[in-house]
N, CA, C and O of each residue as an XYZ file, in Angstrom:
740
protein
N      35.886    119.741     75.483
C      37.292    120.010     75.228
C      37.716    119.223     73.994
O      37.417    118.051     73.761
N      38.517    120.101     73.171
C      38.903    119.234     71.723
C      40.263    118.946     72.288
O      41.094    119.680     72.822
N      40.248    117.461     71.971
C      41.885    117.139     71.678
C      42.345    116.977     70.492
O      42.056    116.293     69.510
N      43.677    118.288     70.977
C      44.598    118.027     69.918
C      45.640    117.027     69.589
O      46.454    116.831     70.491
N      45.791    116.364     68.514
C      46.583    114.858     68.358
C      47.748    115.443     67.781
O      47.362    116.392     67.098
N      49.045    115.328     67.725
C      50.453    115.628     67.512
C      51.371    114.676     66.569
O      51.871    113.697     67.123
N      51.559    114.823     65.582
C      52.356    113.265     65.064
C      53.485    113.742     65.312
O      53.706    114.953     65.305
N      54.107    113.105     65.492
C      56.151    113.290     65.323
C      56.843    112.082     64.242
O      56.365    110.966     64.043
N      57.967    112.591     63.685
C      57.807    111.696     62.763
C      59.649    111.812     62.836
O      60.250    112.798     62.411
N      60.222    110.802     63.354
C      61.246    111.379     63.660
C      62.103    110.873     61.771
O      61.774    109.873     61.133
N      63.159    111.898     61.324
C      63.429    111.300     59.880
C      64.811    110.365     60.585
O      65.429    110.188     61.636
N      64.744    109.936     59.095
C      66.414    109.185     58.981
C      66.659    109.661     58.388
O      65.960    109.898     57.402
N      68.148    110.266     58.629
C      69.057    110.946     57.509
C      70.014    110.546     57.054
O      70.588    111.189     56.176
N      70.494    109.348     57.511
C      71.926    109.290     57.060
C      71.823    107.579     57.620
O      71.174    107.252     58.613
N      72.620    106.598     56.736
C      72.547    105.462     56.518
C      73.986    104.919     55.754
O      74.420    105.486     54.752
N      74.644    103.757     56.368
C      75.868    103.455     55.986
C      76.114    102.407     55.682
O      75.828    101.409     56.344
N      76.973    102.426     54.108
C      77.349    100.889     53.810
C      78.659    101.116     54.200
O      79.007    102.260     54.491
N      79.462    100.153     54.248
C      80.767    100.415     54.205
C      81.416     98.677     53.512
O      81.029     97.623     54.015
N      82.444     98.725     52.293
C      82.959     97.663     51.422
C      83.998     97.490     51.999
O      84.444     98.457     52.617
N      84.827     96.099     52.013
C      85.734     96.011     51.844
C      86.643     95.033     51.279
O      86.830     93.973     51.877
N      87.288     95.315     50.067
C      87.843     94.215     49.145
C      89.361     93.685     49.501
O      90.384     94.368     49.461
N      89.277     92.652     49.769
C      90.777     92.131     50.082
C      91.708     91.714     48.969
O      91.090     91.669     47.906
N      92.913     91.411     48.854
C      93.756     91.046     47.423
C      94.772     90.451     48.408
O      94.941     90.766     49.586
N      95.431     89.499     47.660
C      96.681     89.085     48.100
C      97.771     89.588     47.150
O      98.026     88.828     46.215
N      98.314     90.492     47.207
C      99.158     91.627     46.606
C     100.308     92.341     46.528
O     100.435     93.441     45.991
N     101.599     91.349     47.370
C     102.495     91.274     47.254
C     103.255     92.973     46.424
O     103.733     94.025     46.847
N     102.996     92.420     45.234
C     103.381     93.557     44.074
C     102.774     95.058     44.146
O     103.193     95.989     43.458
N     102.057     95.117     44.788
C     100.814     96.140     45.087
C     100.267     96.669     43.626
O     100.195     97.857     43.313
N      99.886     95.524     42.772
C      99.488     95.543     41.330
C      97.799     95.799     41.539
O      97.071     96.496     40.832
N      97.474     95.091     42.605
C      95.793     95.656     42.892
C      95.983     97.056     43.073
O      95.722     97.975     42.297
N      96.487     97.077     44.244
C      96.353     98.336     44.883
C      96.648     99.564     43.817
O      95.988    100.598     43.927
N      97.385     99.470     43.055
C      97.461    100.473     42.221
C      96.626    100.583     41.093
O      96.476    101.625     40.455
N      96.115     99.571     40.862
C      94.837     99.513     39.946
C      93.548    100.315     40.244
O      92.865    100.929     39.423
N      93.329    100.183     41.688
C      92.636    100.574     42.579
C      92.996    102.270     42.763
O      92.304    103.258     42.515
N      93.482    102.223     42.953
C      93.810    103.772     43.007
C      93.975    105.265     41.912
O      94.027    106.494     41.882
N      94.005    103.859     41.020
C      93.912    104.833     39.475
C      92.563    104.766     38.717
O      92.378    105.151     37.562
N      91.302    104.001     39.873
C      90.168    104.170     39.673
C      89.484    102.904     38.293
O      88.488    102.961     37.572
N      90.107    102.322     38.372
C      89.912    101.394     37.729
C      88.901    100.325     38.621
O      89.114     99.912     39.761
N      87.608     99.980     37.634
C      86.366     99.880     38.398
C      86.852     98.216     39.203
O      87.692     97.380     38.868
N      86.005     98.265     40.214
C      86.852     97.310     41.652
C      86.218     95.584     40.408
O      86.968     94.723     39.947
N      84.743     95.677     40.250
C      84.918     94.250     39.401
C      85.878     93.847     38.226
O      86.135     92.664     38.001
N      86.409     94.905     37.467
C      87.139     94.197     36.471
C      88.399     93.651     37.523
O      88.938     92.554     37.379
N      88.810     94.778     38.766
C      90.323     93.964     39.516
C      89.750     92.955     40.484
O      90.653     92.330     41.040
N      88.446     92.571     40.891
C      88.356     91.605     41.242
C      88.648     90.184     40.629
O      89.136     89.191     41.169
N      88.106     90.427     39.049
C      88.443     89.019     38.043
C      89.665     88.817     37.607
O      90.212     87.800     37.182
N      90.189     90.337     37.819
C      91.660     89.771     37.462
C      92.303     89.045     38.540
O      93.131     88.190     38.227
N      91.995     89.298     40.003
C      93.031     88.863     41.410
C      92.058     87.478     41.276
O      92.705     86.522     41.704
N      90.873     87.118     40.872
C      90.412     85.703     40.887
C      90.825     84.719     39.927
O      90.644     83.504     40.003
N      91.433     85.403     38.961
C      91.854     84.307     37.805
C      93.491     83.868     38.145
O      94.145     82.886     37.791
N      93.948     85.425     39.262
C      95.502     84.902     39.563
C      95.028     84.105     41.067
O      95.951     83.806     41.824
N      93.949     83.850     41.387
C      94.006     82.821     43.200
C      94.330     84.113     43.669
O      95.353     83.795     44.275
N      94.222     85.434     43.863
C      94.488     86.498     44.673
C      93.634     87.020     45.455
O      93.836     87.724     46.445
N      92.469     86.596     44.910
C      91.149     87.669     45.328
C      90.609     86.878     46.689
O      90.117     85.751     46.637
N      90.787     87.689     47.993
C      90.788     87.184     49.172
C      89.168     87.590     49.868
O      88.709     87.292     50.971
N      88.614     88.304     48.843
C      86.662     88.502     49.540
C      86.278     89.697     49.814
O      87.075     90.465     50.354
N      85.090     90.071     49.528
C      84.840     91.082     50.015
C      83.577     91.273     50.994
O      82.598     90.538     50.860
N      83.610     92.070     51.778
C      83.231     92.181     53.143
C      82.071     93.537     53.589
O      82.541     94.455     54.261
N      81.172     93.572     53.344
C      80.274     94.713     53.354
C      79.332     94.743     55.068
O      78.600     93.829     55.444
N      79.656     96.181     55.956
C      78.973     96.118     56.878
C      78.376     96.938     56.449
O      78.757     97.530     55.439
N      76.565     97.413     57.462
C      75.704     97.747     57.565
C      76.282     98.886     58.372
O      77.220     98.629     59.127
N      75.818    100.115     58.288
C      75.625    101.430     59.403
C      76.895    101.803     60.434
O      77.901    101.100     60.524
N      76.744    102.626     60.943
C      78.009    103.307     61.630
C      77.511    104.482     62.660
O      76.292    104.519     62.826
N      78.195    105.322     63.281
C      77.677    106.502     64.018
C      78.376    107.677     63.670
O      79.579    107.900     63.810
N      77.475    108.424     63.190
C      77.839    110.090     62.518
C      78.705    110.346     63.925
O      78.291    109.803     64.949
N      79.840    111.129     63.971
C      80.765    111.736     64.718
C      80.140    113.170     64.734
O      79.788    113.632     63.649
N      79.937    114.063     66.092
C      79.330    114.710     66.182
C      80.186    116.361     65.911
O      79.648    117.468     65.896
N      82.197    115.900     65.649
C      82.480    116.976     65.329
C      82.239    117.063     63.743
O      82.138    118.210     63.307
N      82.121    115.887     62.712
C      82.100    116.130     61.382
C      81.097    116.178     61.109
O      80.887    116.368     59.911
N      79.823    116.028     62.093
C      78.399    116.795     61.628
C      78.456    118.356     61.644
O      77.957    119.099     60.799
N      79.168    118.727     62.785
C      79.287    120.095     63.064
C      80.129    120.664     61.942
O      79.900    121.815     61.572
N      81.241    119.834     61.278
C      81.499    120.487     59.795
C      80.653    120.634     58.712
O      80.423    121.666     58.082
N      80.306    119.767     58.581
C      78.789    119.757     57.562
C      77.733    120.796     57.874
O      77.171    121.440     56.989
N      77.500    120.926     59.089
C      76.483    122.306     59.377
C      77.162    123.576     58.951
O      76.547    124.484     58.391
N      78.568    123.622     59.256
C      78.884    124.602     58.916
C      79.173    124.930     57.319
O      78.907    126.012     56.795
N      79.672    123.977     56.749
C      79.127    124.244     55.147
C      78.315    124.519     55.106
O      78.411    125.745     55.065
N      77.055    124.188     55.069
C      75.560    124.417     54.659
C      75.307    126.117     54.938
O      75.032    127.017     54.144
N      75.494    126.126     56.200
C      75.044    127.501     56.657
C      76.196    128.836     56.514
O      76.266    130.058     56.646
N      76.781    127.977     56.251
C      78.385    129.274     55.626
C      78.672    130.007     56.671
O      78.561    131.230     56.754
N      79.289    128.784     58.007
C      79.711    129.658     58.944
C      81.364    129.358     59.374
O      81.757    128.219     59.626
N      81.920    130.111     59.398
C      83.696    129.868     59.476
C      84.291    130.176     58.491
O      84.271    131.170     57.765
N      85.161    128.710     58.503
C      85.814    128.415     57.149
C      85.998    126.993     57.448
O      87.150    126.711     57.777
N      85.348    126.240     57.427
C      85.487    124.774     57.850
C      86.288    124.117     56.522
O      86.072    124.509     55.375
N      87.323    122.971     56.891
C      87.410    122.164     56.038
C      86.523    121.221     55.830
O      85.993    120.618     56.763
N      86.194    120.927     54.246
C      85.191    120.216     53.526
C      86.487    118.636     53.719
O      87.569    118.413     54.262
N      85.270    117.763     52.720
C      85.442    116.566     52.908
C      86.290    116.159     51.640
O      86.683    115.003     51.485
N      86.563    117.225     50.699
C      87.080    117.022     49.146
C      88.379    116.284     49.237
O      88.546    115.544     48.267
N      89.206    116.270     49.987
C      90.575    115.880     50.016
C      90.124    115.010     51.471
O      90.744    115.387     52.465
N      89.219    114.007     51.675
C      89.398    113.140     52.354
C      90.142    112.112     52.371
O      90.499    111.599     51.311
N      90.581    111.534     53.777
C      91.134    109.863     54.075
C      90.320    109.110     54.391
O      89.165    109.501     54.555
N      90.608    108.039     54.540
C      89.861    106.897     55.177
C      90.611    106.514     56.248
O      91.724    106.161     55.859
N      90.477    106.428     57.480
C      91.420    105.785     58.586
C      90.810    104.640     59.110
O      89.665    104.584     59.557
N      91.601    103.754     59.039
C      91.783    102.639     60.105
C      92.842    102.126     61.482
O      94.005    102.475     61.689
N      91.891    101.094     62.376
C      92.712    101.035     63.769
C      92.446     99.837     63.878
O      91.976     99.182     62.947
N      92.719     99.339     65.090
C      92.682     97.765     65.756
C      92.062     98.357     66.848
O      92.524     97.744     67.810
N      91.221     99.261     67.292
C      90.947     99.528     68.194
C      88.761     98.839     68.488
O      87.850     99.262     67.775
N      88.629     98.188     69.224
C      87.162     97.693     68.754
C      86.220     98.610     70.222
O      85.043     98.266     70.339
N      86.655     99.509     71.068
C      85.817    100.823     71.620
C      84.387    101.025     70.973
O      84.289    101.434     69.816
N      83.376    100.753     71.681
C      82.318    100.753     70.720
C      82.403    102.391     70.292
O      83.079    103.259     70.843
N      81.550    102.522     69.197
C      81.710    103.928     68.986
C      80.495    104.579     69.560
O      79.480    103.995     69.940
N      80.730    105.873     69.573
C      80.167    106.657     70.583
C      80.184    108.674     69.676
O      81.274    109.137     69.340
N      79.502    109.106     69.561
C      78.875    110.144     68.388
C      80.201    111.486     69.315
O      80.809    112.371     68.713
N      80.288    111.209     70.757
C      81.197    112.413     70.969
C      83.385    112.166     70.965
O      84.303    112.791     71.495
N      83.274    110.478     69.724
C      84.564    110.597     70.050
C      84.934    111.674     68.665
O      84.123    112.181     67.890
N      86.121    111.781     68.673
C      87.060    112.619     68.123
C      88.471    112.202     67.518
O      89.445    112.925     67.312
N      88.312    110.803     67.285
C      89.693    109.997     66.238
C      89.275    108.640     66.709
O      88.514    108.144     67.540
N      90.660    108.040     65.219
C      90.491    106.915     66.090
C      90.338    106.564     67.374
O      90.058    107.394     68.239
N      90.493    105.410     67.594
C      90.432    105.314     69.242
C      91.878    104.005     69.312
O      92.254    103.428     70.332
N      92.352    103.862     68.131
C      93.512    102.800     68.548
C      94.526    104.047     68.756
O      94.545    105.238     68.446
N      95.599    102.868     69.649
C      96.845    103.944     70.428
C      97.455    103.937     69.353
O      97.298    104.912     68.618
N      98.119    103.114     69.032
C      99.256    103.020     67.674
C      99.224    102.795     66.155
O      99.862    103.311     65.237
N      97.788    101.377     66.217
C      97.951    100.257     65.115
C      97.032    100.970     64.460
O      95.998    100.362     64.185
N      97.148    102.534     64.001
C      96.459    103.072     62.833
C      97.423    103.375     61.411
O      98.647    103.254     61.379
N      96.552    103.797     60.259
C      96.734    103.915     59.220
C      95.775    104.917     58.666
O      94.679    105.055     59.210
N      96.076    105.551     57.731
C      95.290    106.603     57.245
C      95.839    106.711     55.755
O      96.985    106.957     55.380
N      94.515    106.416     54.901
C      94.592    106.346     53.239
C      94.310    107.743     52.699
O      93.573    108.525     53.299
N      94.835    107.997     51.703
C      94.088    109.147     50.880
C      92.971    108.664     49.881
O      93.066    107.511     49.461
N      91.884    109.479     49.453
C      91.209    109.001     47.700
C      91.319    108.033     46.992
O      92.524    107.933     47.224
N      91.083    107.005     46.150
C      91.604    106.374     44.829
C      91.302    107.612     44.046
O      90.944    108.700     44.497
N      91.465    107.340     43.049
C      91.072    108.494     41.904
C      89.857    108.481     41.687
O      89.338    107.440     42.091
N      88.789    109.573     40.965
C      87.631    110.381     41.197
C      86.586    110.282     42.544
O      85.415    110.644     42.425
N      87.291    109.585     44.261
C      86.722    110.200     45.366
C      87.116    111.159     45.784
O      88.024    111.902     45.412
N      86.370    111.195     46.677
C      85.241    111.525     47.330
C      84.829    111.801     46.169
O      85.462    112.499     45.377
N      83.105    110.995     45.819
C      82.076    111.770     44.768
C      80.684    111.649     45.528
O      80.523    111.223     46.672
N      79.800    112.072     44.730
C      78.569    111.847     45.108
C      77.310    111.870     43.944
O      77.117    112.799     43.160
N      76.334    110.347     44.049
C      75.419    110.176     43.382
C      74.171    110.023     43.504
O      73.643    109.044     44.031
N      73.589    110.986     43.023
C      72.272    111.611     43.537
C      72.260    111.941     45.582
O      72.862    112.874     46.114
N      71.407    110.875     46.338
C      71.819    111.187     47.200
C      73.151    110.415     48.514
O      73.254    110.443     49.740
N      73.956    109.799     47.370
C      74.927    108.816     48.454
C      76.273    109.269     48.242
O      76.684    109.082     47.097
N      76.940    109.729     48.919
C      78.529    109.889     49.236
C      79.213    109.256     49.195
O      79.001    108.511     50.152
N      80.305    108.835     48.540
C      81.199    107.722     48.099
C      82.787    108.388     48.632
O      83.120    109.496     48.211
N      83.855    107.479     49.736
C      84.984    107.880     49.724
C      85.272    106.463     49.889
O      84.595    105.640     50.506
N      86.410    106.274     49.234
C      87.188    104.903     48.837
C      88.629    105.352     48.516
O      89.031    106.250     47.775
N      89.346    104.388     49.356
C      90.747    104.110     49.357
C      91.402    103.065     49.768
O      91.062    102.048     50.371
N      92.476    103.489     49.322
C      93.424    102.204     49.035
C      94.333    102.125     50.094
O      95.128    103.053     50.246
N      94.348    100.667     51.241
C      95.939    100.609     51.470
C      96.762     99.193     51.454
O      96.624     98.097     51.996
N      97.656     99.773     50.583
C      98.353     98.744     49.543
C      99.391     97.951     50.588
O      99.371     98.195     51.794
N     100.191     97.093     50.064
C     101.017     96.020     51.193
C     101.667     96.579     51.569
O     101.960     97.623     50.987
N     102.306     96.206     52.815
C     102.778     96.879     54.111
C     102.292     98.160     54.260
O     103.267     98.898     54.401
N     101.327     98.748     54.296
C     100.231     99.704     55.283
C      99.002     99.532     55.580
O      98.012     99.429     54.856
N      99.156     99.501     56.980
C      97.777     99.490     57.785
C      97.979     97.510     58.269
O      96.932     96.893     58.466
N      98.946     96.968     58.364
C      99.268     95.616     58.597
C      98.664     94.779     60.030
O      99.312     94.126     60.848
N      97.305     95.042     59.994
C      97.021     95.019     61.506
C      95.922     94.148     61.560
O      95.596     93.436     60.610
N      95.122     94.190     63.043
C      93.830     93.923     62.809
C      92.787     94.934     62.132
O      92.868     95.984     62.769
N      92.302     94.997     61.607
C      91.334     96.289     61.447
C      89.846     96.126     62.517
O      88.943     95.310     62.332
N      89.913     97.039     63.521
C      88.395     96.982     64.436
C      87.544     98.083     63.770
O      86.343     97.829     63.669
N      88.010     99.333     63.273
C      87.570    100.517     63.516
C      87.643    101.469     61.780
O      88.674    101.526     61.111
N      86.678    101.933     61.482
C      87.040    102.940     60.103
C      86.157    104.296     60.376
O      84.986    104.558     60.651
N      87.177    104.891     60.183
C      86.158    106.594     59.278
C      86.908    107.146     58.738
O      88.089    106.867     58.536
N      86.139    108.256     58.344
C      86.075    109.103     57.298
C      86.373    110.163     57.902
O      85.481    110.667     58.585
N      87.790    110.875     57.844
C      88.638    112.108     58.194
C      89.012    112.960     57.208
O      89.411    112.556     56.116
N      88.904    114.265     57.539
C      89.131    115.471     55.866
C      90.683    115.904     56.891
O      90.922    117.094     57.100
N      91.701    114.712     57.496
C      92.772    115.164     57.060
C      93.577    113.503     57.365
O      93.004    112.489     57.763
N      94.995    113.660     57.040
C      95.542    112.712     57.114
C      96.236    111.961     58.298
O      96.883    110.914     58.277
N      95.841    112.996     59.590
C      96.164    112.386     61.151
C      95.155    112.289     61.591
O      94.199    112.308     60.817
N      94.924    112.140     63.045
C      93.583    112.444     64.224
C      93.928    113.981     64.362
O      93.397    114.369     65.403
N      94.571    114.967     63.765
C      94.029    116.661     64.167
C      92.505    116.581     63.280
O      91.502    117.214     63.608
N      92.585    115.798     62.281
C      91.306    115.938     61.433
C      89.679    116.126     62.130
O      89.494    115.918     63.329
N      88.632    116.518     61.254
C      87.270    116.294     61.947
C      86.913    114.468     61.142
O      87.197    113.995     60.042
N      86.379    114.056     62.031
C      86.045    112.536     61.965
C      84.680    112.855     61.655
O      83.937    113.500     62.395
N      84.172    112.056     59.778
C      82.899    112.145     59.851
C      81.798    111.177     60.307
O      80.568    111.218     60.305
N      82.778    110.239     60.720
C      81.817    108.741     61.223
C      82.871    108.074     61.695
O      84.021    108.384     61.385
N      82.462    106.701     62.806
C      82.940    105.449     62.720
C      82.327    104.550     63.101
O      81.224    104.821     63.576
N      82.658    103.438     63.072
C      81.951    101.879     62.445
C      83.428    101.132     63.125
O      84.605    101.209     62.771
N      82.806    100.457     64.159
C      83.458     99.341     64.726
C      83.080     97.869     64.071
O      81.915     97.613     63.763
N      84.081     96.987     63.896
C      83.341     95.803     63.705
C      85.035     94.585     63.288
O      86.062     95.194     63.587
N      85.209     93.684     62.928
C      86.020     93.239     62.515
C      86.109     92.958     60.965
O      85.213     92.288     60.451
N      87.140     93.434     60.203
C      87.493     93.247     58.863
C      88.892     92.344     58.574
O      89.598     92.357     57.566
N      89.057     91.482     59.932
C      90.117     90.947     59.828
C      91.245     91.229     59.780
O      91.496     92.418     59.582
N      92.346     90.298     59.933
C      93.788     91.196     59.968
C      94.578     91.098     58.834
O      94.909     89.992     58.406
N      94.953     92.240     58.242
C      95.742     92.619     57.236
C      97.112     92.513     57.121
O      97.898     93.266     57.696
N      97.490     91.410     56.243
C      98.798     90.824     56.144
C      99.549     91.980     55.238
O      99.070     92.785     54.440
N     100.991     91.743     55.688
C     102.088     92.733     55.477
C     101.958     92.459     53.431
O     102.366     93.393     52.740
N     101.422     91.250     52.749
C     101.619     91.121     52.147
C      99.888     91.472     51.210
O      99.882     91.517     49.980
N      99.036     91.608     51.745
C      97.910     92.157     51.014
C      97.631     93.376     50.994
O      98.329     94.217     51.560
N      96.491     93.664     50.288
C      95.861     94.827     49.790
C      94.158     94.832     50.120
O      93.449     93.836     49.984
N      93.668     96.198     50.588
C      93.000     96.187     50.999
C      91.864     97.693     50.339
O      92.361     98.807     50.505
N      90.998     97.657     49.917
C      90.363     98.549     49.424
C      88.986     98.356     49.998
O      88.285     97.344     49.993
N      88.639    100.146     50.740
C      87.617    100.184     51.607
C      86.927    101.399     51.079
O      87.454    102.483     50.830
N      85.618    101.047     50.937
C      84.621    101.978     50.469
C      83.534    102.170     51.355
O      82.901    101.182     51.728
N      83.063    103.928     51.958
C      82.456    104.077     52.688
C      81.409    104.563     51.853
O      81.831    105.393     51.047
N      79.766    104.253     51.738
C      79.119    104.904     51.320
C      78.255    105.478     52.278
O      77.794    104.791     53.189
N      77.899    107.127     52.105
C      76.782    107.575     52.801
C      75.576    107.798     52.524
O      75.479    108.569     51.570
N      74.453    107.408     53.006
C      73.257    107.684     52.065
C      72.245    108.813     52.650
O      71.558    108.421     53.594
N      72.085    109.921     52.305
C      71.258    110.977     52.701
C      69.883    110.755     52.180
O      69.647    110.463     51.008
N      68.850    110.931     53.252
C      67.497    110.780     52.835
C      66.928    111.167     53.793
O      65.698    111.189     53.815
């Protein structure tokens, strides 16, 4: 009898950084810097030469949300009319729920916030997905537990990920700029 040997090779497809730059920003002079796409190191040296620049904060990985995979399939295969990710937000919560691939929004009751774009996101280079936004003083004034990536500006949206973890709490008087990268491979 010949045996047959089987490899399985299971892939990785998808891999997550996620940034996040703090400012003490009163004026919301970062934040608008930030949003008009102005690259994050030159406004880092500027908020460090004014004592503003409060750190930045980079986690590792997250869990694909299993309804904004199901949008993505449906692009690919051209079935519906799904909304794309072009006019994405970024949302944040105080909610720390571990995440789990069948939720469907945030998971905080109240203490959310939801950003639009800075200027030229959502992009993508070679194979990594970039959405970054801004929320400037007094929005999103909370703890932050929780982020993803929503193609609308409430929880009716499809959620393309989230990433629990702590980013600290966001004073009525700072600025906060969060960059999700995705990496396809």
């Amino acid at each position: 009898m010949t045996e047959l040997t089987i490899t399985t090779e299971k892939a990785h497809i998808w891999d997550t950084d996620i940034y996040c730059w703090k400012f003490h920003d009163p004026d919301n002079k970062y934040s608008r810097l930030s949003k008009a796409g102005i690259p994050m190191d030159a406004i880092v040296d500027a908020a460090t030469a004014n004592n503003d620049f409060l750190g930045l904060q980079h986690v590792h990985g997250n869990v694909a949300l299993n309804e904004g995979l199901a949008v993505v399939g449906d692009l690919i295969i051209g079935a519906g009319s799904p909304t794309n990710y072009a006019s994405a937000y970024i949302g944040v919560g105080d909610s720390d729920t571990a995440a789990a691939a069948t939720q469907t929004a945030l998971q905080a009751g109240t203490n959310k916030a939801y950003a639009a774009m800075d200027s030229t996101f959502p992009k993508r280079t070679n194979q990594t997905l970039s959405f970054k936004a801004t929320f400037g003083a007094g929005t999103g004034s909370f703890a932050w537990k929780e982020v993803t990536v929503i193609n609308s500006s409430t929880d009716a949206g499809a959620n393309l990920n989230r990433k629990t973890g702590d980013w600290g709490t966001k004073g009525a008087s700072d600025s906060y700029s969060i960059q999700v990268d995705i990496t396809l491979s």
